[in-house]
N, C-alpha and C positions, 0 to 999 in steps of 0.2 A: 900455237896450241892445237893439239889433234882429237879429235872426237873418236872416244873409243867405242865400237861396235861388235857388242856379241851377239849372236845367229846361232840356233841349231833344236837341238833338243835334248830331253833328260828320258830314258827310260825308268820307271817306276815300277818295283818289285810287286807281285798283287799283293801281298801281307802290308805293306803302306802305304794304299792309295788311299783307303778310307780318311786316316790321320791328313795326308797329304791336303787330297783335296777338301777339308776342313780348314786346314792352317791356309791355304791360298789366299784367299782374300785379305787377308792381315797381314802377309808377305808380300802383295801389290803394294799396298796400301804404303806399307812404312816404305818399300824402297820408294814410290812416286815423292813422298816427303822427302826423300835424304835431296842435299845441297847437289846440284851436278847433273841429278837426273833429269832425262829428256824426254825420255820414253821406256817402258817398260811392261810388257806384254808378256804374260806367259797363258797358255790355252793348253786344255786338253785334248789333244787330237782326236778327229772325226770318226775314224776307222781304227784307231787301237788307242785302247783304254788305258794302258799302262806308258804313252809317251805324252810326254808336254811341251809343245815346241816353246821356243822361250827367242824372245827381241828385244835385246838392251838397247840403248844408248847414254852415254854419258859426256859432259862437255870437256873431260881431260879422264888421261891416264889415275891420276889423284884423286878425281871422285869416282871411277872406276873400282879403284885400290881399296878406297874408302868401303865402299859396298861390300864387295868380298871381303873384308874383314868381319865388318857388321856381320853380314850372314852366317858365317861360320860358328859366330856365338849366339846364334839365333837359333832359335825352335824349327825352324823351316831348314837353320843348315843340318840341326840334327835329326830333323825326320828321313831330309836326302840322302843321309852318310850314305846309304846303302843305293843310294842313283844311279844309274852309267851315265856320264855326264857325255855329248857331244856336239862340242863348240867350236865353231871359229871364232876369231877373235880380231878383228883389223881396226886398224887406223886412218881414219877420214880426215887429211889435210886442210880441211873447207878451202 
């Protein structure tokens, strides 16, 4: 089993920070509850307002899978639509 690992950040349009950073905390929150999750971090970066670096972990590709679906029907994936997403994405052997 491989431990999935996303790193990077989302750009944030200024017209949806406000919403954004309102829904955050609610967006931690449930993904920390979903099955799988190990860690999850997303912060607003220090020197520009409109990117949020973001730190997954998950204990398999499946609860990975799982989350991004979740999200995408979620308030959080539709305030992003309009994010520039960039991620890596790797797989950790242990």
């Amino acid at each position: 089993m491989s431990k999935i690992i996303l790193q990077g950040y989302i750009v944030v349009p200024d017209s949806d920070l406000f919403e954004i950073k309102k829904e955050l905390p609610k967006h931690i929150d449930q993904t920390l509850k979903e099955e799988g999750c190990l860690v999850f971090n997303v912060t607003q970066d220090d020197s520009d307002k409109n990117i949020y670096n973001v730190y997954e972990e998950f204990v398999d590709r499946a609860s990975f899978e799982r989350h991004q679906q979740r999200v995408s029907n979620s308030r959080w994936g539709k305030l992003t639509v309009d994010a520039k997403r960039h991620y890596q994405i790797t797989e950790d052997n242990q």
